[in-house]
C-alpha positions as CSV (number, residue, x, y, z in Angstrom):
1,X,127.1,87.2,101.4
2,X,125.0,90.0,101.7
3,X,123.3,89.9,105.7
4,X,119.3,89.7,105.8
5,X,118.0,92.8,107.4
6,X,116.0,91.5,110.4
7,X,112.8,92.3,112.7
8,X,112.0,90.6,115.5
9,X,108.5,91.5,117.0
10,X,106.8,90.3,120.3
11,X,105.0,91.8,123.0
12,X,107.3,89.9,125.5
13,X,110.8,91.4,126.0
14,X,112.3,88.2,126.9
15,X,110.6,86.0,124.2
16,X,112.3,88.6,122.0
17,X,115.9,88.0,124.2
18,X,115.6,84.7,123.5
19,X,114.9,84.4,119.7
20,X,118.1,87.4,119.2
21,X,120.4,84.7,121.3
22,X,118.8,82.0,118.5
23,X,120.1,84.2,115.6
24,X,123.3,85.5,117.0
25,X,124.9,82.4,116.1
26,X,124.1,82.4,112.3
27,X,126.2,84.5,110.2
28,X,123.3,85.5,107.3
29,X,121.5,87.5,110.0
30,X,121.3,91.1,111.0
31,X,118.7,92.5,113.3
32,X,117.9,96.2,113.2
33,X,114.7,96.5,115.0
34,X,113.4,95.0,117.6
35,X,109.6,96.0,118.3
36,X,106.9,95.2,120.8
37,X,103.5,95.5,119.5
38,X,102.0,96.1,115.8
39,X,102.3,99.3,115.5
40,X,106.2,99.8,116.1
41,X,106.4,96.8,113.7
42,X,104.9,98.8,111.0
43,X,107.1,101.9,111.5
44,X,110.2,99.3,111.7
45,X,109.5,97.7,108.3
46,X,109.1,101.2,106.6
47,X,112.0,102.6,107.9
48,X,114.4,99.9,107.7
49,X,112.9,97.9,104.7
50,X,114.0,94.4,106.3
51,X,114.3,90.9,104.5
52,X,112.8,88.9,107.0
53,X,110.4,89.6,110.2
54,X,110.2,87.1,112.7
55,X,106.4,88.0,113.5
56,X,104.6,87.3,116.9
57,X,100.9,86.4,115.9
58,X,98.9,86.5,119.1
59,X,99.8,90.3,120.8
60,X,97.9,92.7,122.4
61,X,96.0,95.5,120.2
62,X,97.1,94.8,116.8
63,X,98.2,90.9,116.4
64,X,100.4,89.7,114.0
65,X,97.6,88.7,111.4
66,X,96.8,92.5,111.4
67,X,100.4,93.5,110.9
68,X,100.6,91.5,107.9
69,X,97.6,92.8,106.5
70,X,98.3,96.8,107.4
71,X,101.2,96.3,104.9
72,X,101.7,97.4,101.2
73,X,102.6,94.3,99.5
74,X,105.6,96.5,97.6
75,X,107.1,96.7,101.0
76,X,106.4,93.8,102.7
77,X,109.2,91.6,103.6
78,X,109.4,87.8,104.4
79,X,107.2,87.0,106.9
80,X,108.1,83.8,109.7
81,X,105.1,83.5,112.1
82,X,106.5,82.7,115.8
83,X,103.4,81.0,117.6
84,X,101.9,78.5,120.3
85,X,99.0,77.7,118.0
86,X,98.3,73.9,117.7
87,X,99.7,72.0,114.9
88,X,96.2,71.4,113.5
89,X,96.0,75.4,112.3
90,X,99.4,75.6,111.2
91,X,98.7,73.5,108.4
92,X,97.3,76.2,106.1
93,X,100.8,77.8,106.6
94,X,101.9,74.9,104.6
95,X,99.7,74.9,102.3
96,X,100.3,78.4,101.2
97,X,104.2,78.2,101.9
98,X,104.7,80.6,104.5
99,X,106.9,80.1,107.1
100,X,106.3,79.6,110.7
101,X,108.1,78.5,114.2
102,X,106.3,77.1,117.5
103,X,107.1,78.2,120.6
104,X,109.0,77.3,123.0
105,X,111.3,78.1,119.9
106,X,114.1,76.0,118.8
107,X,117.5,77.2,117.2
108,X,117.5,74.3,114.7
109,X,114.2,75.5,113.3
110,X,114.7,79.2,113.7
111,X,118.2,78.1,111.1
112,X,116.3,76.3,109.1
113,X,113.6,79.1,108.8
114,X,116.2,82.0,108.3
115,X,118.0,79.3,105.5
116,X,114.6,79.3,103.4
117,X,114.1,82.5,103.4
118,X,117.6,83.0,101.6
119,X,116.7,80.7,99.0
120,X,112.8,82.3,98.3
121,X,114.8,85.6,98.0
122,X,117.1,84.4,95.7
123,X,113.9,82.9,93.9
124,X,110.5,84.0,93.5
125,X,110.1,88.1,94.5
126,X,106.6,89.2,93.6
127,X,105.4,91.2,96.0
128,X,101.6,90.7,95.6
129,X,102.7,87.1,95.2
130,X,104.3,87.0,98.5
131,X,101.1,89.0,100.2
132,X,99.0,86.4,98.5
133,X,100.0,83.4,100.2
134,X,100.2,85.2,103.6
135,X,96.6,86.2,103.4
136,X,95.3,82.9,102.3
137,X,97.1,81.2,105.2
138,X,95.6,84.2,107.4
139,X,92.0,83.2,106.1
140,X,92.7,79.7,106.7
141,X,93.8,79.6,109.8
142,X,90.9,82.1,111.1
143,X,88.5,79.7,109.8
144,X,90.4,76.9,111.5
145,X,90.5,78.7,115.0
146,X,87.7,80.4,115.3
147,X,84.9,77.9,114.0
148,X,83.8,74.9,116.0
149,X,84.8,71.7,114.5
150,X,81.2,70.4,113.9
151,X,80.1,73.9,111.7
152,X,80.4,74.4,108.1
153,X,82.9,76.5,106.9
154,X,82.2,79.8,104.9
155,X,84.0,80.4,101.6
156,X,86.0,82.6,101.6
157,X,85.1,86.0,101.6
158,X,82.8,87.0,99.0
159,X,82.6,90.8,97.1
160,X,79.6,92.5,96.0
161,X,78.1,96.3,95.8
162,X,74.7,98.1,96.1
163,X,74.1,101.7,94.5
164,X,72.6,103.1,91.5
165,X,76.1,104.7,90.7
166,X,79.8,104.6,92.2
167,X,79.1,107.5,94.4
168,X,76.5,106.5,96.3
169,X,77.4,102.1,96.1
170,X,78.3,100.9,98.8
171,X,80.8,97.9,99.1
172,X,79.7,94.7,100.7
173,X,81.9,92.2,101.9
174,X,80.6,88.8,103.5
175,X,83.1,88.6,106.6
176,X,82.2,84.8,107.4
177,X,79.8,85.6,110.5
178,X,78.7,88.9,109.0
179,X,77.5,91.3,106.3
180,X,79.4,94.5,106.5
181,X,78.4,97.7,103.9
182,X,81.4,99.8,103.6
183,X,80.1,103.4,102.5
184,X,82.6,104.4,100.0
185,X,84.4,107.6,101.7
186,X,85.2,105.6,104.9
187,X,87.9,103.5,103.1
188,X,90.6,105.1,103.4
189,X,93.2,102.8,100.8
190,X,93.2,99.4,99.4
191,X,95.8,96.4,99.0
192,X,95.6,93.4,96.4
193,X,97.4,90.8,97.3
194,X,96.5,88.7,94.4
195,X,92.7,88.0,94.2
196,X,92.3,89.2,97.9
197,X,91.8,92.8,98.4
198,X,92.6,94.4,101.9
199,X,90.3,97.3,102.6
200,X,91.8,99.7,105.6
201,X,88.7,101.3,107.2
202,X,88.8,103.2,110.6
203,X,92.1,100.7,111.6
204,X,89.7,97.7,110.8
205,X,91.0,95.8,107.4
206,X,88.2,93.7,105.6
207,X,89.5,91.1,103.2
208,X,87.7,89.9,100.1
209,X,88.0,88.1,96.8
210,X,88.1,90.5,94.0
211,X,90.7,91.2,91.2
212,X,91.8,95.1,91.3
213,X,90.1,95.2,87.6
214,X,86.5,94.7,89.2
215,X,87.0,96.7,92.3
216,X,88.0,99.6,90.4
217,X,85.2,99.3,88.6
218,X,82.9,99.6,91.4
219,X,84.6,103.1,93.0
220,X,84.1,106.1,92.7
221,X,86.6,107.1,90.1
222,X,86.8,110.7,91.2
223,X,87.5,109.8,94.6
224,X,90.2,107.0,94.7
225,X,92.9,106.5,92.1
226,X,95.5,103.9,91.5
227,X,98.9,104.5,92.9
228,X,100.8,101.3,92.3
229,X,100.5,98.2,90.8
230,X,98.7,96.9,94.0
231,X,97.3,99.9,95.5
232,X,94.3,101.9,95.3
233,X,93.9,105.6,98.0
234,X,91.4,107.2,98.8
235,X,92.5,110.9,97.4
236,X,90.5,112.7,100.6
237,X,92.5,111.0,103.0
238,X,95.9,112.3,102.0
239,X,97.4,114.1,104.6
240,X,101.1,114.8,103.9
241,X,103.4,114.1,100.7
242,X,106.9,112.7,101.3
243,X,109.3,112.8,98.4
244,X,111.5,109.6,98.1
245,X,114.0,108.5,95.6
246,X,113.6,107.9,91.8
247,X,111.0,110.0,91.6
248,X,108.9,107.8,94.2
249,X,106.5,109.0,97.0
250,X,104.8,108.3,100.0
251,X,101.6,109.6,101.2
252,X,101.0,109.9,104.7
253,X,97.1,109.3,105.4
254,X,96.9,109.0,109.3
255,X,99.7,108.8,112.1
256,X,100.0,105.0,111.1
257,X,99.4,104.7,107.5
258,X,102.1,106.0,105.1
259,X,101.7,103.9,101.3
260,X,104.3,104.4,98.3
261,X,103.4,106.0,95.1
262,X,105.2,104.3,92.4
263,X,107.0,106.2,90.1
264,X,104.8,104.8,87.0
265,X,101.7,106.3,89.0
266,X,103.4,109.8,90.0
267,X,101.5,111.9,87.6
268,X,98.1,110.9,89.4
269,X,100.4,112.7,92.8
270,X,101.0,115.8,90.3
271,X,97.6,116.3,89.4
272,X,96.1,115.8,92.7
273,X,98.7,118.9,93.6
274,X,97.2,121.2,90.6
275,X,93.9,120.5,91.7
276,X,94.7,121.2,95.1
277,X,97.0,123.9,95.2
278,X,96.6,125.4,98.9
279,X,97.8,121.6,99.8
280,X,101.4,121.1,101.5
């Protein structure tokens, strides 16, 4: 049987000792990256392309929550939550089927953990699926935590836009305790994970509810341009172009943010190059 390709991220190195001694013993598992903060898991998952990342939530700088949703959904993998939350959030991990383990962790539930993640791979393998029911237990949960049990809870966050055309509209996305206006040439690329769209702005990603159909509608189409089934770039924020296989691509946009072109979407690469010819 083929191994899972394994990450294990945690801001504590012995939190991270102690979960490798839990998976030593099972035979399906093989870790090849070991990372202690947000950002090396990012670079970890694109260069290795794991099955399965045992994820840390609460970390310093960028937690796991924001991990998640810095990801393309083409290359995220598996996702089990390690955490000392209270049973009380973890619920909405439940609900949306997405894996979890409390600390102190426990080798019968990191097995059992590692042994449902071999059957969902075997089973359903949707990306934006998959992305999908991470984010809505994301949303969840942050309602969960971070309200106070006696106030309402907002819905979920809401989409809308203000402009006379796509150039000058801005995006507006109702963040539960706030109103933020996106102006359009800040966002620098988008992820749909179903009908929730991640918006990466300045390191800050803003979720809403929107289908990819209606959100396209609303930009400007000059300035960003579909580049896989689930994402969206912003065309000025392309810094470098990285050849892959099968006539694939990456674009690098920032020292932290590198998305894949799919080949279906490669022509839209090829004639940002003949309109920019001085780029390299």
């Amino acid at each position: 049987m083929t191994q899972l390709k394994t990450v294990i991220v945690d801001d504590e190195p012995l939190a991270i000792k102690l979960l490798k001694s839990k998976l030593s013993s099972i035979a399906d598992i093989d870790v090849v990256a070991e990372c202690a903060n947000g950002r090396e898991a990012i670079a970890a998952v694109l260069a290795h392309t794991p099955d399965l990342v045992f994820l840390d939530i609460q970390m310093p700088g960028m937690n796991g929550f924001e991990v998640v949703k810095n990801l393309q959904a083409d290359v995220l993998p598996l996702i089990v939550f390690v955490t000392a939350y209270e049973k009380y959030a973890l619920d909405a991990f439940d609900l949306h089927a997405v894996d979890y383990v409390l600390k102190p962790i426990d080798a019968e539930r990191v097995e059992r953990a590692v042994q449902r993640a071999l059957t969902r791979l075997h089973g359903e393998n949707i990306d934006a699926i998959r992305k999908e029911s991470v984010i809505g237990a994301i949303d969840k949960i942050a309602q969960k935590v971070n309200l106070d049990e006696d106030s309402e809870p907002e819905q979920s966050t809401n989409f809308s836009s203000l402009g006379s055309n796509s150039q000058e509209r801005k995006i507006i996305v109702k963040d539960r305790d706030a109103i933020v206006l996106l102006e359009q040439k800040d966002i620098e690329w988008i992820d749909a994970a179903g009908d929730y769209m991640c918006l990466h702005v300045g390191g800050i990603t803003h979720i809403m509810r929107s289908t990819m159909k209606h959100l396209l509608d609303e930009l400007d189409p000059h300035m960003f341009k579909r580049i896989h089934r689930s994402t969206i770039v912003n065309l000025s924020f392309i810094k470098r172009i990285i050849p892959h296989t099968k006539g694939e691509c990456f674009l690098e946009l920032n020292e932290f943010d590198r998305i894949k072109v799919s080949r279906n979407y490669r022509d839209v690469i090829q004639q940002f190059l003949l309109e920019n010819p001085s780029f390299k």
